[in-house]
N, C-alpha and C positions, 0 to 999 in steps of 0.2 A: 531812279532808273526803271524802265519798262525789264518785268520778267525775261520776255525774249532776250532782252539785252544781255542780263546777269550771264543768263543758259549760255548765249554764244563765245562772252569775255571769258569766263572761265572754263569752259573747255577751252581756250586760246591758253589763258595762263595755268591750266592744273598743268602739264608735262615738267615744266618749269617754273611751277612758285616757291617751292621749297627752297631752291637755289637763286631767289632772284626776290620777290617781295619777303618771302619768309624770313630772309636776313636780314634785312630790313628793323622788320616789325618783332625781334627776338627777345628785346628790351621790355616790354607791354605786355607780350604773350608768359616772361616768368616771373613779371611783378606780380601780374592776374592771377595768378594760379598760386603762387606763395600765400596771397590774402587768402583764395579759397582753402587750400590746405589747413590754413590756421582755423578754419569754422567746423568744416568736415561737414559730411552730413552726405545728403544727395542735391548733387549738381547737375545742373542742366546747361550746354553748351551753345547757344545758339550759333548759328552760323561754325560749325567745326571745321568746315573746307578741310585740308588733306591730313588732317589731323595734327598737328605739328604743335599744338599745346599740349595735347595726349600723355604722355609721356610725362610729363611733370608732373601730374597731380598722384598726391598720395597715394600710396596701396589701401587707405584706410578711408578715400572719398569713393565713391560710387558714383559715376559720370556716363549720362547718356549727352550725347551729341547728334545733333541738327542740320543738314543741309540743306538748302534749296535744288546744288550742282551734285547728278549722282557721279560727275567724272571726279570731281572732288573726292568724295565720298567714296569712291573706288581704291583711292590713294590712303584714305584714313584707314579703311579697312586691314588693307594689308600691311598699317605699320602695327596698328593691334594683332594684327598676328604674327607678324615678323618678330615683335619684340615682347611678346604675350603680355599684354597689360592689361590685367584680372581686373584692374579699379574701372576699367571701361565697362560699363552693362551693355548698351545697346547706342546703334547709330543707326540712325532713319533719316532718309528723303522726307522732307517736311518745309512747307511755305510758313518762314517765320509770322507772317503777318495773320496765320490761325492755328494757332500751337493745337495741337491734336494731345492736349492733355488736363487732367481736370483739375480745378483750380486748388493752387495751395498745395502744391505737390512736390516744391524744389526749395532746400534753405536757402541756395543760392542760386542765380540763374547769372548765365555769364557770357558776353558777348565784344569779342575784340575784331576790330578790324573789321564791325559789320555793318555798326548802324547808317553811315555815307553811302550802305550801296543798296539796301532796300526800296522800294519803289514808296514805300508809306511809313517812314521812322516813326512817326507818332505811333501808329494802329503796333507795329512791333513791339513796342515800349510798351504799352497799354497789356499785351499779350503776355511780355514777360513777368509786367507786374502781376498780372494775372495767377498765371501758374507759380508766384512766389510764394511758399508761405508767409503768414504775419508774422512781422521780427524779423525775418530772411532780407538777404543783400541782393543785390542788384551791381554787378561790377562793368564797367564801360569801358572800354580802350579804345580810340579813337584820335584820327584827325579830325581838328576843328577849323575853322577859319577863323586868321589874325584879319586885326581891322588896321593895321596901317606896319608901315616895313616893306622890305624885299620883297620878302617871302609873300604877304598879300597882293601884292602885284602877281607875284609867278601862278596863285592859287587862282586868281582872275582870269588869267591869262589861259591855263588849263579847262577852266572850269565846263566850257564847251565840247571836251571829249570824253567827257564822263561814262559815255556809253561803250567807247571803244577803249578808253584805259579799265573799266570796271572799278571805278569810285569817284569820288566827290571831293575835291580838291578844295574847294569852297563851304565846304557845311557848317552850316553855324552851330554852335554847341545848345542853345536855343530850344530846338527841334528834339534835345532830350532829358529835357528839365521838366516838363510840363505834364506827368503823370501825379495828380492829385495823393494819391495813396506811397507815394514815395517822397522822402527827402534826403538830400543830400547831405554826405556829412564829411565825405572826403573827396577833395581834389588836386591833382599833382601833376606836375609836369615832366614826363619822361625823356631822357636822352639829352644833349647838354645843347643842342637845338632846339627843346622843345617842341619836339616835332610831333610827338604823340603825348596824348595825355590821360590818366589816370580818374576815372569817377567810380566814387563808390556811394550807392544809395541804399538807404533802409526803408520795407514795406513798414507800415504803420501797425502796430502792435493788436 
């Protein structure tokens, strides 16, 4: 997806994502955050939009989060303060695809519901692994595209309004496997549709 596009979908959808994709995607956002809990350390959020994983991760992780949308990000804010959640350090407006942070800085870096809507998955990928430390995880939440069924029909079918739904109904999982310094060690399939799914990778030691 072109930047412009992201910026204009999601101020469409921040008044009402919480109530509407967020429940959706509830299943992903507290498996994710369970795994991270169990590491602790400092976590990096990419893609946080209105913060709605927030709120789960331990008092004992240390979590900055990431937006591209500051209207997003407007909404993250105020749940961190509405509901003082101390384990949040910092939320910044930031283009995932040049993390504005120096390498080897996060146990874990953690990104649901984001990689389908980035204009360059790979260069993101590459960024997270970047600012990962060696040994540190890499956790993915994500729709991917099925290669045959209903459902690949319907994702075809969408796959043309990407711009105005704000995501990628078709994306191959492919597109985030292929960072050299990472390997995969867990994958899972969430919700009894399989409709999102679970990657957990390790940076190389």
């Amino acid at each position: 997806m072109k930047p412009e596009s992201i910026t204009t979908s999601y101020r469409r959808w921040a008044p009402i994502y919480d109530a509407t994709f967020g429940q959706i995607t509830h299943a992903g956002r507290r498996h994710a955050t369970e795994v991270a809990n169990q590491t602790g350390g400092d976590v990096l959020e990419v893609g946080v939009g209105t913060g709605l994983a927030l709120p789960y991760y331990a008092p004992g992780v240390s979590v900055t989060g990431i937006d591209f949308s500051e209207d997003m990000l407007e909404r993250a804010r105020a749940k961190v303060s509405e509901e003082n959640l101390s384990q949040v350090r910092e939320l910044r407006q930031m283009d995932a695809r040049k993390l504005d942070f120096a390498d080897d800085s996060f146990d874990i870096v953690v990104a649901m519901h984001l990689i389908s809507v980035v204009p360059d998955p790979e260069q993101v990928m590459a960024e997270m692994a970047r600012v990962c430390k060696p040994g540190g995880q890499i956790l993915v939440v994500n729709h991917f595209a099925r290669e045959e069924g209903c459902l690949a029909w319907f994702e075809r079918k969408f796959a043309p309004f990407a711009d105005y739904l704000g995501w990628h109904s078709n994306f191959p999982k492919d597109r985030v496997l292929g960072v050299d310094a990472l390997s995969l060690v867990e994958e899972k399939h969430l919700t009894k549709l399989g409709l999102f799914t679970f990657l957990r990778m390790q940076k190389a030691a």
